[in-house]
N, C-alpha and C positions, 0 to 999 in steps of 0.2 A: 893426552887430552888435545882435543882439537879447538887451538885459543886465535890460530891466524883465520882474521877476515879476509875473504874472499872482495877484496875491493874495486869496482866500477865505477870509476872517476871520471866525471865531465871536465877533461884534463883544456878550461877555456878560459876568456874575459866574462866570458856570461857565467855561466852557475858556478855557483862557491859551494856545493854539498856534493857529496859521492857518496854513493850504497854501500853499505860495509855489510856482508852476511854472514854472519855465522850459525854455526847445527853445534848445538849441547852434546857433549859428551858421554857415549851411554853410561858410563858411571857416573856423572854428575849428580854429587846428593842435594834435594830442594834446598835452594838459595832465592833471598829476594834479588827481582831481574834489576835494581838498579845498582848491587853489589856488583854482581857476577858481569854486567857492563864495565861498571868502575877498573875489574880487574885487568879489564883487556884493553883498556884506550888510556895510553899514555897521555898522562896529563889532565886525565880528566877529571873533577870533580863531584861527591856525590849530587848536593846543589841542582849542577848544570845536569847531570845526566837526568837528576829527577825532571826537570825545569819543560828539558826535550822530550819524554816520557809524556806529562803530562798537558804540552803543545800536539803528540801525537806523530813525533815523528820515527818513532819506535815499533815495530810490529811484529807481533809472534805468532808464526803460522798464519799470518794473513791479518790475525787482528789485533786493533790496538788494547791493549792492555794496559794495569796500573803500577804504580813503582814498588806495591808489594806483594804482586805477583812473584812465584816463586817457579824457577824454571826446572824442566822434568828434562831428561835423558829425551834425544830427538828433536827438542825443539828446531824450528827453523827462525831463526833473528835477526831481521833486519833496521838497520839503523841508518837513517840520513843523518850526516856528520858533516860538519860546518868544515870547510877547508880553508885550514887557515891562512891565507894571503898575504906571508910577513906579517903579521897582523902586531900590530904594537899600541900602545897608550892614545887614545885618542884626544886632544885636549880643544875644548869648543873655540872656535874665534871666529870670531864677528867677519863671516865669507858672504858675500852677497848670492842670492840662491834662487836660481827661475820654478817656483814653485808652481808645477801646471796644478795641480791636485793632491786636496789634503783631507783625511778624515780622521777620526781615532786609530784607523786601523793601518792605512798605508799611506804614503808620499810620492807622488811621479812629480821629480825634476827635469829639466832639461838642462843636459851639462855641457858646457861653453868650451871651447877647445882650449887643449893645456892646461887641463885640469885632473890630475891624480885622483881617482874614485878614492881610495882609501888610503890612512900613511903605510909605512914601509921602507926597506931600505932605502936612503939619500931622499926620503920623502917623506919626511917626520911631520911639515906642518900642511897649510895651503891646501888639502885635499877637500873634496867633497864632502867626506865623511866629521870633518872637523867643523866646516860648515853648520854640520846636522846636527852635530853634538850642540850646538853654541843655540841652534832654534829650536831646539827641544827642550834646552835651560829657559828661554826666555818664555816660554811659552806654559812653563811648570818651575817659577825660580827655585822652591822647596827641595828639588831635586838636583844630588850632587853629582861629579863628574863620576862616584864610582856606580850611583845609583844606573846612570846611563845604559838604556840596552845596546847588547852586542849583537845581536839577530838579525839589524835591520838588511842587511847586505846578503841580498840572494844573488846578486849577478851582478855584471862590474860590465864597463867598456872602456877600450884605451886613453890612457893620456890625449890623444890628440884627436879622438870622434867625439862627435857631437850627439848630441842626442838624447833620446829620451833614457830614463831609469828607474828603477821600483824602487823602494826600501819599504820594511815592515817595521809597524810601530810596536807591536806586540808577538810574543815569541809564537799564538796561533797563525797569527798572518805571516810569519815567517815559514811555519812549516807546512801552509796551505800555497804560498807563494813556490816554496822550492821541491815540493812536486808537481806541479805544474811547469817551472821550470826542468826539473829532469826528467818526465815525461813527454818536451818538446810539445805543449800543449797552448803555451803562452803564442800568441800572433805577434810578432815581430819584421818591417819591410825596413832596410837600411837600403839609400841611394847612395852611388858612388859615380864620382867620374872614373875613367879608365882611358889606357893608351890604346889607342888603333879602333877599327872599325868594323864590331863585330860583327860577322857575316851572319848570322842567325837572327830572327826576331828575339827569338828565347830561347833557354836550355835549362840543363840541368848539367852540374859536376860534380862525379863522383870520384873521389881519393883519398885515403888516407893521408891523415896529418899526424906528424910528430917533429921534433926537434930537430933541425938541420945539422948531420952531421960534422959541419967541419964549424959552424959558426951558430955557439949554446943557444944565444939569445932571438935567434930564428925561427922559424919553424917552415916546413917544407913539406909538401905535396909527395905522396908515395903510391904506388900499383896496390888495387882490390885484395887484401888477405897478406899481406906483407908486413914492413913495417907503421906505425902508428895505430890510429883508433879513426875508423868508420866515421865519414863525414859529405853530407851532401848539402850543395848551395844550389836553389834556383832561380835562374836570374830572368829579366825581360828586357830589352832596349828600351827607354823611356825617348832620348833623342840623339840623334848625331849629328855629329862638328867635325864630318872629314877625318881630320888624324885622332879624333875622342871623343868616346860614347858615353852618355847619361845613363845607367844602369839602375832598377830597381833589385835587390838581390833579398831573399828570402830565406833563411838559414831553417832544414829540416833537422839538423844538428849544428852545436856550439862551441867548435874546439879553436884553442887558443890562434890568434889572427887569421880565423878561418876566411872569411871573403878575400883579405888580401892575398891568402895565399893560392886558391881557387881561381882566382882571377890572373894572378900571374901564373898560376899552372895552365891556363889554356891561354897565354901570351898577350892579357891585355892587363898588364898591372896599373895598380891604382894610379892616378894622378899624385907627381909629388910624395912619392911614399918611399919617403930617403931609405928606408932599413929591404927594400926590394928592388931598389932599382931606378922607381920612380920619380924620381929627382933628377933626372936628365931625359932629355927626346929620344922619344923611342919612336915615334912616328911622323910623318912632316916634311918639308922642304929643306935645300940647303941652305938658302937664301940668309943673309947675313939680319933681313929684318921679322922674321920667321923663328930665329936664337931669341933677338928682344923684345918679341912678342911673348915667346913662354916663359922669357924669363921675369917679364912683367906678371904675368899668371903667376908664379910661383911668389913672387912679393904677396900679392893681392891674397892669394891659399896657400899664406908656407907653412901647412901640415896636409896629411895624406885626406885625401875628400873623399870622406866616408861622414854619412850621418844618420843614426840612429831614429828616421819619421819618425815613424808607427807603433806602439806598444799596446795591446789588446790581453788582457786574463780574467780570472774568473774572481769577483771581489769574494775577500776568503770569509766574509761574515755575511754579507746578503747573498751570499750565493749567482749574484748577479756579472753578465759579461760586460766589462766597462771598457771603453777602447779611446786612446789618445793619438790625435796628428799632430803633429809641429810643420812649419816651415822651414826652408833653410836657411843654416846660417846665412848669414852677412856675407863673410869671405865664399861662401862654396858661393851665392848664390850671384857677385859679382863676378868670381869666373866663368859661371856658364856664360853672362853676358857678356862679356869679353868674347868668349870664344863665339855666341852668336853673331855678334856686331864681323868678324873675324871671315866665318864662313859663309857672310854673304856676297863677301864681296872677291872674295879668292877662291880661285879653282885648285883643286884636289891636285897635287901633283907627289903621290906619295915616297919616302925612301925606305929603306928597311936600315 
């Protein structure tokens, strides 16, 4: 019998679901599809599997179907499956939360640097997601911690970006939210500073990403059809500061620290982006006042300057395109000025 799914995982910070497909067995005798699921996903619940089934993120031969649908020899089954992300107890605490937009059905936050999207290992409390637990209580006190939905988290951004983020209030809006998510259909612009001074107005980079071989917790840029999974960032100059460009960067796919890695693949890594590099001059003068210059910048943005503007999808109950801007933070938004005040008065004298 053929019980391993065939799995396509948006292996990222953004989407938390992967395709799981699997084809029925020609001897397979009629069985209800939330059984014959149950059998094959460790851990899983019948409950949850009915719960996902009847959000519709289940499909047989193309269409959605019910949880007492019974499955024939040949079927073809695909499942969007929540990927769990350490995923541990969530318990609500009173986190203060920039809520851009709120309905019954979804939530866009703007999340504040040095902020864990959800717990996990060495990050039990303090997250986003704890947050959300805590104004979801307050806001319905009847309902307890276990009542709490798990759903709401289709996509995540790092500990140290800023920026905007979705959650789903209801298990629909979750499974309308994370295909759109892994059909690369949601609009998404993150800005970033970077080192050096990119010779293009705009591009496009194409490379596989996967996990850097010699250091786990990395991830590294590889050649077309080789190692990793298919990943393409395009970006535009927004402005330049001599040794560091303003980038707006457009993700056509979402693999784990994609822009950082993209960007340090074609030799302008992020500003300050300790785990690449970016935490020391890579571009600039010798000059002993040129060191206390960036390293003033690095107080003022000490995390990697990535931020999450733009967030634009399709609301998963009016059917409508609803689209959100932010500003920059605080910190990014005093470094640019720094570095403009910087480069108007100093001429370009670059080192390598």
């Amino acid at each position: 019998m053929n019980t391993e799914p065939e799995i396509e995982q948006q292996d990222q910070p953004e989407e938390l679901y992967e395709r799981k497909a699997f084809t029925v067995d020609k001897g397979q005798e009629p069985l209800r599809i939330d059984k014959w699921v149950q059998m094959r996903i460790e851990g899983a619940t019948r409950n949850k599997i009915q719960q996902g089934i009847d959000a519709g993120f289940l499909t047989v031969n193309g269409k959605i179907v019910k949880s007492n649908y019974k499955v024939k020899p040949g079927d073809e089954i695909v499942l969007m499956s929540f990927i769990n992300p350490d995923h541990t107890e969530i318990k609500p605490e009173n986190i203060p939360l920039n809520i851009v937009y709120e309905d019954d059905d979804v939530m866009v936050i703007n999340k504040p640097p040095n902020m864990v999207v959800h717990p996990g290992v060495g990050n039990y409390s303090g997250t986003l997601l704890n947050g959300v637990a805590y104004h979801l209580m307050q806001q319905n006190p009847s309902v307890t911690e276990d009542e709490l939905p798990r759903y709401g988290l289709v996509h995540r951004i790092d500990k140290n970006t800023t920026g905007l983020i979705v959650l789903a209030k209801t298990a629909d809006a979750a499974a309308h939210l994370a295909k759109q998510f892994f059909n690369h259909t949601v609009q998404r612009k993150y800005v970033a500073l970077v080192w050096g001074n990119i010779e293009q107005e705009e591009g496009t980079i194409v490379a596989h990403i996967a996990r850097h071989h010699q250091h786990r917790k990395m991830f590294a840029a590889y050649p077309e059809g080789e190692t990793g999974k298919h990943a393409i960032t395009h970006y535009r100059v927004l402005e330049r500061y001599n040794y560091v460009t303003l980038v707006e960067c457009v993700l056509e796919t979402g693999r784990t620290h994609q822009i950082r890695v993209h960007m340090k693949h074609i030799g302008h890594t992020l500003f300050n982006d300790w785990e690449y590099g970016g935490d020391r001059i890579l571009k600039g003068t010798i000059y002993t006042k040129y060191k206390q210059f960036v390293d003033n910048c690095f107080e003022v943005c000490p995390r990697c300057a990535l931020h999450a503007k733009t967030l634009g999808f399709v609301h998963p109950k009016t059917k409508k395109e609803i689209f959100f801007d932010t500003a920059l933070p605080d910190d990014m938004q005093q470094l640019i000025d720094k570095w403009k005040r910087y480069v108007s008065f100093v001429k370009p004298s670059t080192v390598e």
